[in-house]
ChimeraX commands (.cxc) that place a marker at each C-alpha (Angstrom):
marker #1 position 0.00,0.00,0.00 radius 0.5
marker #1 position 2.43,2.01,0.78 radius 0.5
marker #1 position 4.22,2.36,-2.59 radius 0.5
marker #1 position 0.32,2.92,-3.83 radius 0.5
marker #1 position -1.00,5.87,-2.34 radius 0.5
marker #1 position 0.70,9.64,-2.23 radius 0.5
marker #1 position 2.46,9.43,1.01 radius 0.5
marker #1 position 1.00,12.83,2.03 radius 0.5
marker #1 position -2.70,12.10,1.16 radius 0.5
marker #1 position -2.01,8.98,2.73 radius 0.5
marker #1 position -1.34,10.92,6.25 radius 0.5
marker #1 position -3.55,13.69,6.04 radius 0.5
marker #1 position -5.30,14.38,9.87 radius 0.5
marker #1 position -2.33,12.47,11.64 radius 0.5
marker #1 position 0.83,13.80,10.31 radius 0.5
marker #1 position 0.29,15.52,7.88 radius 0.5
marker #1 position -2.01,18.52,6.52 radius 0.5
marker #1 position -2.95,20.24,3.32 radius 0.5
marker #1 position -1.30,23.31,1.96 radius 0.5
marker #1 position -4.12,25.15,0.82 radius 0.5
marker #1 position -7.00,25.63,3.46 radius 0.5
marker #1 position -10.33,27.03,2.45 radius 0.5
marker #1 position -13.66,25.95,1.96 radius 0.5
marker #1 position -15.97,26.19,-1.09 radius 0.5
marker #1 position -19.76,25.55,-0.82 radius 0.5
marker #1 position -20.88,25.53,-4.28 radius 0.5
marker #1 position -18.42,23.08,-7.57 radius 0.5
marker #1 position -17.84,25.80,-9.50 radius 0.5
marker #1 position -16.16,28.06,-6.78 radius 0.5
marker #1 position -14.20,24.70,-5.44 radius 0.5
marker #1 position -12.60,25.14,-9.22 radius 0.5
marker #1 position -12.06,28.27,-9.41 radius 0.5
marker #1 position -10.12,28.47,-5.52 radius 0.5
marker #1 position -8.15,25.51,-7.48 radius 0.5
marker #1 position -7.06,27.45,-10.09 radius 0.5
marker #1 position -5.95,30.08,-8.58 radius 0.5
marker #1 position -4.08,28.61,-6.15 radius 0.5
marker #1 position -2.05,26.57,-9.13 radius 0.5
marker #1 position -1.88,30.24,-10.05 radius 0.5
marker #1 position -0.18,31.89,-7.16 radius 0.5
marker #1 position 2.35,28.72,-6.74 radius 0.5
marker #1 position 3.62,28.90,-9.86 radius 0.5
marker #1 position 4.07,32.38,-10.58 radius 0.5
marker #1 position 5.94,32.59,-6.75 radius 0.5
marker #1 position 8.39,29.54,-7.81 radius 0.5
marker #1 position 9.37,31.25,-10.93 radius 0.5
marker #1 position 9.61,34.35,-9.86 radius 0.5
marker #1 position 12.02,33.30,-6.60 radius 0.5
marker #1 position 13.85,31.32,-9.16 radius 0.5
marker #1 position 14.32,34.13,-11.66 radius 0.5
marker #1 position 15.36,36.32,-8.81 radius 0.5
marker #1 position 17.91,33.81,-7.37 radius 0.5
marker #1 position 19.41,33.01,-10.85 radius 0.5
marker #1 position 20.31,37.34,-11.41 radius 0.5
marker #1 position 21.76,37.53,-8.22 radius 0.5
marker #1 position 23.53,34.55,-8.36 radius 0.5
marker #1 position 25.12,35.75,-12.04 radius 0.5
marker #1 position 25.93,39.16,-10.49 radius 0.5
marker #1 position 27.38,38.07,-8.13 radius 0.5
marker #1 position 29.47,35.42,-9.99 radius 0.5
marker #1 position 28.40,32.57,-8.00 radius 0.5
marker #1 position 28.94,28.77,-9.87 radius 0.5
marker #1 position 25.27,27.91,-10.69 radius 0.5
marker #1 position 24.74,24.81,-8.32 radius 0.5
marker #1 position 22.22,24.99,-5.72 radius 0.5
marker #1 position 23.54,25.23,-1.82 radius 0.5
marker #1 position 19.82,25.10,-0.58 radius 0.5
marker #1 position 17.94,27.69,-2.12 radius 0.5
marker #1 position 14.70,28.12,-3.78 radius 0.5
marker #1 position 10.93,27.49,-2.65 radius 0.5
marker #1 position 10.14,24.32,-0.72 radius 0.5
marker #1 position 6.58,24.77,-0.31 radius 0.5
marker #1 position 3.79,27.55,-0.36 radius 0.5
marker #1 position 1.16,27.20,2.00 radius 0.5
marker #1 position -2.23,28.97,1.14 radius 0.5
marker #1 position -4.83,30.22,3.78 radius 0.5
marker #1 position -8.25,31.32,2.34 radius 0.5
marker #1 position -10.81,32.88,3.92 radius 0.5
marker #1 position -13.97,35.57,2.68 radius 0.5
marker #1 position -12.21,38.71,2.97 radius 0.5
marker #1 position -8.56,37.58,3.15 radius 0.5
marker #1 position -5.95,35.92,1.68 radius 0.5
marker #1 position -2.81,34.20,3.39 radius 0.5
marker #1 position -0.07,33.25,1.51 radius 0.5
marker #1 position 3.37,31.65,3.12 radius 0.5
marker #1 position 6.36,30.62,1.66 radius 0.5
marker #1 position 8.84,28.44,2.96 radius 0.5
marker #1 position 12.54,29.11,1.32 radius 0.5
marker #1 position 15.99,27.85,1.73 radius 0.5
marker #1 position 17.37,31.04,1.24 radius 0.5
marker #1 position 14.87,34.10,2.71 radius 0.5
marker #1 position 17.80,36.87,2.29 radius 0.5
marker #1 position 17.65,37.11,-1.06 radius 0.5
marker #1 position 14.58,38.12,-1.01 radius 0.5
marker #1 position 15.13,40.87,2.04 radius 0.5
marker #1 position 18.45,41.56,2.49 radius 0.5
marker #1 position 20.43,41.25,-1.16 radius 0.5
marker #1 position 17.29,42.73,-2.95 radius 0.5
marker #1 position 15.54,45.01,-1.17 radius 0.5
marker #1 position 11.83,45.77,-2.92 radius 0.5
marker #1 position 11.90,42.38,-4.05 radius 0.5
marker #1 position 8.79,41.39,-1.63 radius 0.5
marker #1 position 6.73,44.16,-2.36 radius 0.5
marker #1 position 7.32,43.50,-6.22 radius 0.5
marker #1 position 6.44,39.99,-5.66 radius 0.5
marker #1 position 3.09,41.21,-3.94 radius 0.5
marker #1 position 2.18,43.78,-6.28 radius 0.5
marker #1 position 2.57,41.35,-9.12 radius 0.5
marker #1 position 0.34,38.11,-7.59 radius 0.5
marker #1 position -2.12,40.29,-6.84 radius 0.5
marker #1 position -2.32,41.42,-10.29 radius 0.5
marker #1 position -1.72,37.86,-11.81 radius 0.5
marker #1 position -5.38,36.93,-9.04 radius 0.5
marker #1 position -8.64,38.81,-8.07 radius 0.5
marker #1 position -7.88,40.81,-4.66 radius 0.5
marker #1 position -11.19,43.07,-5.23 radius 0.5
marker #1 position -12.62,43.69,-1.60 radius 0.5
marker #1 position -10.20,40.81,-0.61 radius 0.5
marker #1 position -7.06,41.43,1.48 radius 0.5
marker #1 position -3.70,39.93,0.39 radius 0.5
marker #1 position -0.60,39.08,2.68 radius 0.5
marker #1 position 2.66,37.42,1.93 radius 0.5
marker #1 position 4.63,36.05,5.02 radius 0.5
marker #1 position 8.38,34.51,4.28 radius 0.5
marker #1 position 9.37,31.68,6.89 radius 0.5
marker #1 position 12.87,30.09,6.98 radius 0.5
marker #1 position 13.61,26.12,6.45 radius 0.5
marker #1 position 15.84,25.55,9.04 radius 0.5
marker #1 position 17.31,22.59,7.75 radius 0.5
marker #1 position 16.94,23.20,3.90 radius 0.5
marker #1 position 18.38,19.78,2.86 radius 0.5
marker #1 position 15.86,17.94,4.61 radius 0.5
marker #1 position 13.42,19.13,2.40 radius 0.5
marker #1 position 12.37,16.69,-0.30 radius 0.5
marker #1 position 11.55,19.69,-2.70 radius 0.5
marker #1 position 14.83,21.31,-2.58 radius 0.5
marker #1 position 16.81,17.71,-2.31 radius 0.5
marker #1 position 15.18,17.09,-5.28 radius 0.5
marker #1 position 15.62,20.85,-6.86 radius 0.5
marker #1 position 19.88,20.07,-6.48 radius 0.5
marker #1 position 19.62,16.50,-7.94 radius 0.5
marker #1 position 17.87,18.02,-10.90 radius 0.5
marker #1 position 20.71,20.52,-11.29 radius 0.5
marker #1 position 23.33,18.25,-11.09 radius 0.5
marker #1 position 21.62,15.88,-13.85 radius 0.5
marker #1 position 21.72,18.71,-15.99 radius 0.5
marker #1 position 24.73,19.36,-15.52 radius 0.5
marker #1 position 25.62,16.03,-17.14 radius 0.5
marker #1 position 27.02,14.73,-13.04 radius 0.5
marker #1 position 26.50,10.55,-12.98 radius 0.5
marker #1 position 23.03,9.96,-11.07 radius 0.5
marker #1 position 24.28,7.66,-8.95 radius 0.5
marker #1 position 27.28,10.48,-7.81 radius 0.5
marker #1 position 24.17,13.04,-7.62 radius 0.5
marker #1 position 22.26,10.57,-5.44 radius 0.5
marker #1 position 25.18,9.62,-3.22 radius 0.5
marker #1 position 25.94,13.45,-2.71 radius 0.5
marker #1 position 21.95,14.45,-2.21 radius 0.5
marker #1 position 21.59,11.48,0.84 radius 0.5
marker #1 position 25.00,12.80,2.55 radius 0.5
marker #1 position 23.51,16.16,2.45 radius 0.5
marker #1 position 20.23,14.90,3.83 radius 0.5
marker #1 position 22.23,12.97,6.41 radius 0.5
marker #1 position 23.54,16.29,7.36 radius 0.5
marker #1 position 19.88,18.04,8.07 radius 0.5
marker #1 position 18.98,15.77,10.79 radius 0.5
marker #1 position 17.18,13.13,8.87 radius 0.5
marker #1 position 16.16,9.38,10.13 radius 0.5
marker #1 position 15.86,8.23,6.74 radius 0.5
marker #1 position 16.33,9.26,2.91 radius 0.5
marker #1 position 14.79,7.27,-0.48 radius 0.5
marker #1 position 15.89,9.04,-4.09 radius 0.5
marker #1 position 14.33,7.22,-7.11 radius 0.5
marker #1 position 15.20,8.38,-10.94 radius 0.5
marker #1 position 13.36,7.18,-13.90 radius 0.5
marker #1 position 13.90,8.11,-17.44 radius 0.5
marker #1 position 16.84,7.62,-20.25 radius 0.5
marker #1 position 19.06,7.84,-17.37 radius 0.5
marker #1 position 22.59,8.78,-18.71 radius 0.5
marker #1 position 21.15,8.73,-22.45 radius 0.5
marker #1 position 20.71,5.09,-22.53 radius 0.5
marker #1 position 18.30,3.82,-25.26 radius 0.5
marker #1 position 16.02,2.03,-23.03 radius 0.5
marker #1 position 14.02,4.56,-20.07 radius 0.5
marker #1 position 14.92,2.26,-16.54 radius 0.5
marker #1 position 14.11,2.95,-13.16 radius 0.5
marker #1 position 17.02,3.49,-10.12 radius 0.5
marker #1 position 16.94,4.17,-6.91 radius 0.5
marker #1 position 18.86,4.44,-3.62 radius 0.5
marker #1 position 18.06,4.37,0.21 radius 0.5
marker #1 position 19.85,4.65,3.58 radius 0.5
marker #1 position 18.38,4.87,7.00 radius 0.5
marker #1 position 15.08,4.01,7.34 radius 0.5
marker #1 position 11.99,5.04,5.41 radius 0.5
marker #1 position 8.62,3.40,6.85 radius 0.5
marker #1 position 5.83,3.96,4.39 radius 0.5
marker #1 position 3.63,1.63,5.42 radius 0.5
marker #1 position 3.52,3.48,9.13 radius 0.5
marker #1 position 1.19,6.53,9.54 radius 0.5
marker #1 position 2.39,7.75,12.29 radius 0.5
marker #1 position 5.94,7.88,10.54 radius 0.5
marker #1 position 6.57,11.68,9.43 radius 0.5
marker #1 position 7.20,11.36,5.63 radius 0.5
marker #1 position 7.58,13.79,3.68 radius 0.5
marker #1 position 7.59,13.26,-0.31 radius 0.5
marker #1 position 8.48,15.52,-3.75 radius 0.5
marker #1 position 7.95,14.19,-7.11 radius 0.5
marker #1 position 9.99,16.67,-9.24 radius 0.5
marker #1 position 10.68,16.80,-12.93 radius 0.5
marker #1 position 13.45,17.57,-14.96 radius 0.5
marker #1 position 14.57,18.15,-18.70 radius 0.5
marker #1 position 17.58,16.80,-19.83 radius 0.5
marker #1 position 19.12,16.75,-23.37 radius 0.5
marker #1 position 18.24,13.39,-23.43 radius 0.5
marker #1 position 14.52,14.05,-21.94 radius 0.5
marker #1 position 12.31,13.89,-19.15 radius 0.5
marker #1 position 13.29,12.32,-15.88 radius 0.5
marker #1 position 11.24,11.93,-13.14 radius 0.5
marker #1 position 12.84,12.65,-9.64 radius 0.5
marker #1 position 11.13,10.89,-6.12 radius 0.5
marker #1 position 12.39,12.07,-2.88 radius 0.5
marker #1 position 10.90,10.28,0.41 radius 0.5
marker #1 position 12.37,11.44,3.53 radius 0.5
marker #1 position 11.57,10.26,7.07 radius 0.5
marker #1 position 11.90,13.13,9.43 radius 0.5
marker #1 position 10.20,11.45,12.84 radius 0.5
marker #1 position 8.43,9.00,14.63 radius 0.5
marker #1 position 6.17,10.62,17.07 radius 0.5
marker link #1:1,2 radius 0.2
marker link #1:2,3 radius 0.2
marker link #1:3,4 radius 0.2
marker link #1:4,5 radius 0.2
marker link #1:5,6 radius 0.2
marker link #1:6,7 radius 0.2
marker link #1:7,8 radius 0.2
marker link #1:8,9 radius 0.2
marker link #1:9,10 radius 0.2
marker link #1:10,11 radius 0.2
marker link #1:11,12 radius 0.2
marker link #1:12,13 radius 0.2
marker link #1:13,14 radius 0.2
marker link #1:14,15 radius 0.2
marker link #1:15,16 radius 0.2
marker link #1:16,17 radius 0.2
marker link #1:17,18 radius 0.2
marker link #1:18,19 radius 0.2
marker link #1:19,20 radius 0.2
marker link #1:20,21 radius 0.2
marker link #1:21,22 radius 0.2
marker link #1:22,23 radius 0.2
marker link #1:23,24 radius 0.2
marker link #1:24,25 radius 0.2
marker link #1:25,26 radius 0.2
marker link #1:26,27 radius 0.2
marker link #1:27,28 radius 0.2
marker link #1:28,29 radius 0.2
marker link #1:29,30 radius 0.2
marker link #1:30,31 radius 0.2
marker link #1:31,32 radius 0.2
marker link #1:32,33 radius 0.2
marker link #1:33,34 radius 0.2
marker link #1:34,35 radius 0.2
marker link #1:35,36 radius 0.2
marker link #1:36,37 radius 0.2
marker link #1:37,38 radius 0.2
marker link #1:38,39 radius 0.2
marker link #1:39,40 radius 0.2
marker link #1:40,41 radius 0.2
marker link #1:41,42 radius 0.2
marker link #1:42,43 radius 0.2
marker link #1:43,44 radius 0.2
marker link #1:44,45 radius 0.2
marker link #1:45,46 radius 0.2
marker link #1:46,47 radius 0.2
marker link #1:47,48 radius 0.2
marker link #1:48,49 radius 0.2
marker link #1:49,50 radius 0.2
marker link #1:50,51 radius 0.2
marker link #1:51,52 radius 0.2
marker link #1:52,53 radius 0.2
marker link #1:53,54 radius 0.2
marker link #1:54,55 radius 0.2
marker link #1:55,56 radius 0.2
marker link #1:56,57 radius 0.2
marker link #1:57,58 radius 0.2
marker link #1:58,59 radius 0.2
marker link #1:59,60 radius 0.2
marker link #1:60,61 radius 0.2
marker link #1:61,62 radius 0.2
marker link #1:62,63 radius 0.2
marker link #1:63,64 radius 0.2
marker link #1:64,65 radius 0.2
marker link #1:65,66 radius 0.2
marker link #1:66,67 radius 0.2
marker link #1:67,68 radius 0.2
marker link #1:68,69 radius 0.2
marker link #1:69,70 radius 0.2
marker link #1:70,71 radius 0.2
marker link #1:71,72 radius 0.2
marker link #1:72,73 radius 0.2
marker link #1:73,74 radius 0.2
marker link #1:74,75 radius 0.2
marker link #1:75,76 radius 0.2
marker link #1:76,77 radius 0.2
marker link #1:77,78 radius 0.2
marker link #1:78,79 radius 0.2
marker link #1:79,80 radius 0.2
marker link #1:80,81 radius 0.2
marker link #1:81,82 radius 0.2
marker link #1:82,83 radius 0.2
marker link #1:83,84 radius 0.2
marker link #1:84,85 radius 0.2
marker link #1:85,86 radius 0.2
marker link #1:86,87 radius 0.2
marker link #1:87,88 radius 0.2
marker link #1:88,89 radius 0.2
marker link #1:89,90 radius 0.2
marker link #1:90,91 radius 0.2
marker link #1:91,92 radius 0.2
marker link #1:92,93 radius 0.2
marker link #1:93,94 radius 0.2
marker link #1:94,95 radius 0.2
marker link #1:95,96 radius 0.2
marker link #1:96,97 radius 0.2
marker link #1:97,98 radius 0.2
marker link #1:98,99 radius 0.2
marker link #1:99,100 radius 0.2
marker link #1:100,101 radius 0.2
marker link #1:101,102 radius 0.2
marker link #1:102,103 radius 0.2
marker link #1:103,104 radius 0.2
marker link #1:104,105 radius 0.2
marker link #1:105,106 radius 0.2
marker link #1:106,107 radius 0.2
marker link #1:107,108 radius 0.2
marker link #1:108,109 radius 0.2
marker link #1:109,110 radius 0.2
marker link #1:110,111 radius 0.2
marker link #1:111,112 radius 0.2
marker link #1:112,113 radius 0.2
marker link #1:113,114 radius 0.2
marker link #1:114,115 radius 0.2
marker link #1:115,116 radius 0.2
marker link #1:116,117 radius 0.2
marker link #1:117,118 radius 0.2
marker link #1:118,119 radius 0.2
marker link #1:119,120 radius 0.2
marker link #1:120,121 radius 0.2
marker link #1:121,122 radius 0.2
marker link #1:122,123 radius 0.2
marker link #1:123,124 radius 0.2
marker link #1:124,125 radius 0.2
marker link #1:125,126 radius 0.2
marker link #1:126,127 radius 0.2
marker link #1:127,128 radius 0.2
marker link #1:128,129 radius 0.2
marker link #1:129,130 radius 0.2
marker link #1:130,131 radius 0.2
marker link #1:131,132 radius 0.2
marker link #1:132,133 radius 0.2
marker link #1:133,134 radius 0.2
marker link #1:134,135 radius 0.2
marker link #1:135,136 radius 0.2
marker link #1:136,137 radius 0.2
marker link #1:137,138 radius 0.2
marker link #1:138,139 radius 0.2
marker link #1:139,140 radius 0.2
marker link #1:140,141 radius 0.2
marker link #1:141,142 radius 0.2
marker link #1:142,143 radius 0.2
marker link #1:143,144 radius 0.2
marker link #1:144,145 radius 0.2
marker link #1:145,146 radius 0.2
marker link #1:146,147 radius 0.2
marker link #1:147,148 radius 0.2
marker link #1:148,149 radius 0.2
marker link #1:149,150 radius 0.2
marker link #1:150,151 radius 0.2
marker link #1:151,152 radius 0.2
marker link #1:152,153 radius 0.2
marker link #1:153,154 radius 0.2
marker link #1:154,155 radius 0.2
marker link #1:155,156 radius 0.2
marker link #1:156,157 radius 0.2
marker link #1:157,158 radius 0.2
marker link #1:158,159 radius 0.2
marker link #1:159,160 radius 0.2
marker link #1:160,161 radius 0.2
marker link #1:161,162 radius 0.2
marker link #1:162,163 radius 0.2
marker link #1:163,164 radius 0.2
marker link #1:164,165 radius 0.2
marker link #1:165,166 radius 0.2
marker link #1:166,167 radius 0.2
marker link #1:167,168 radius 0.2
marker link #1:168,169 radius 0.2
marker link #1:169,170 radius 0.2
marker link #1:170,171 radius 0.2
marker link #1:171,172 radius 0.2
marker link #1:172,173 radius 0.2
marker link #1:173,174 radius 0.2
marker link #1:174,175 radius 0.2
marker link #1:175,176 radius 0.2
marker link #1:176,177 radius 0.2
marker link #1:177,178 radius 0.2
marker link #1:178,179 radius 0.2
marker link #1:179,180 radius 0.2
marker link #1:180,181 radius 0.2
marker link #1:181,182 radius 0.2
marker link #1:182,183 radius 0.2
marker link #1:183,184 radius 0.2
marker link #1:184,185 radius 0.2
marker link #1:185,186 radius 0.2
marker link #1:186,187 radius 0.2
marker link #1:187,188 radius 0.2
marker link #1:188,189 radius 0.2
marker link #1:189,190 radius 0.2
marker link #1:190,191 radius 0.2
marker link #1:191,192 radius 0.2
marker link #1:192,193 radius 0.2
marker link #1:193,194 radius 0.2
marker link #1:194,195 radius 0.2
marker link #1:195,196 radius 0.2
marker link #1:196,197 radius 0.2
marker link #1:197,198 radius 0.2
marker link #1:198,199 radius 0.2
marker link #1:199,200 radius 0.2
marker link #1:200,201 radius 0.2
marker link #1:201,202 radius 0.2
marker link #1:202,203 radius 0.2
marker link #1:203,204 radius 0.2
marker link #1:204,205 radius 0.2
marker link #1:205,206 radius 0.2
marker link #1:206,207 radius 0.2
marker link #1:207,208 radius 0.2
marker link #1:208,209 radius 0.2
marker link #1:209,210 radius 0.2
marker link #1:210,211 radius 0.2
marker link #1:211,212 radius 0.2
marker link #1:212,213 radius 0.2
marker link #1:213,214 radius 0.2
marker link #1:214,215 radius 0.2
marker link #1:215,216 radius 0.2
marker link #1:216,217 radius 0.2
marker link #1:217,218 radius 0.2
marker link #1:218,219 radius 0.2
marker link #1:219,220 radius 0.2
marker link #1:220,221 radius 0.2
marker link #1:221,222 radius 0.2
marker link #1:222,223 radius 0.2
marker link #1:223,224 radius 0.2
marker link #1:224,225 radius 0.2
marker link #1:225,226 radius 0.2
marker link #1:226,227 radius 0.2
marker link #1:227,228 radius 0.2
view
């Protein structure tokens, strides 16, 4: 079951909970709240990205990810509000090294979503440990396939750095023409211990893809953080 079932739907009320919270009485506004949460993510992802990737040039830094970049967006709905909060490896850039950046960032979502008679906030919380985030794990793995690194080198380095962040357990899977091959395979790695069966067991879980001159891979990150 456990290799069945989205390890996060699987846990939601125990461990786990959902990142957008609101409640829609009638189909058609459930759809619409859909969209335009889909909306806010994915303008906020490439937007940190873009931001990231010009400082990074400026500033002549090699382009190989030490953490940064959004790990999740949690969204907060309710009549006459809306609650947005992003959780990033690397909050500074958007405070310290840019300043204006936030307010930028606001002006533009609220253009990009329908704010009429509907107040708008942006809050920016630091992940402590940004390696033992599945999202960002699998962010670096990404850039180090495309950067034409040997997966099994890119997995080895990603479960040392999750090692690192305090974790009780990592699992990387890659699937795709892995290093150009002819025929698409399936590999994966795992140390420590990753219970998926458990619901108590803490998991948390990315599935992440990337382009490649070769094509698409598909990047899995499981990580066990606890076992309260």
């Amino acid at each position: 079951m456990g290799q069945k079932i989205h390890p996060l739907g699987f846990r939601l009320g125990t461990t786990q909970s959902h990142y957008s919270i609101w409640f829609a009485q009638q189909p058609r506004i459930y759809s619409e709240n859909v969209k335009e949460d889909q909306i806010i993510r994915d303008y906020i992802k490439n937007y940190i990205q873009k931001t990231i990737t010009a400082l990074d040039r400026e500033e002549g830094i090699p382009q190989v990810l030490d953490g940064e970049g959004v790990g999740r967006i949690k969204i907060k709905k309710r009549i006459d509000r809306i609650h947005v909060i992003i959780y990033i490896g690397r909050p500074k850039v958007l405070i310290e090294d840019r300043p204006g950046t936030i307010e930028e960032l606001y002006t533009n979502v609220q253009k990009k979503i329908n704010c009429v008679n509907r107040q708008f906030k942006i809050r920016i919380r630091t992940i402590p440990n940004a390696f033992g985030d599945p999202n960002l794990l699998a962010e670096f793995i990404a850039k180090q396939l495309k950067n034409r690194i040997s997966f099994r080198k890119a997995m080895k380095k990603a479960i040392e750095l999750a090692e690192l962040a305090d974790t009780k357990g990592v699992q990387i899977q890659i699937a795709g023409r892995i290093d150009g091959k002819e025929i698409a395979r399936v590999e994966w790695s795992r140390e420590g211990r990753v219970p998926l069966q458990t619901i108590r067991a803490k998991i948390d879980y990315c599935s992440y893809p990337v382009r490649t001159i070769y094509g698409v891979l598909g990047i899995k990150v499981w990580i066990f953080l606890n076992n309260d």
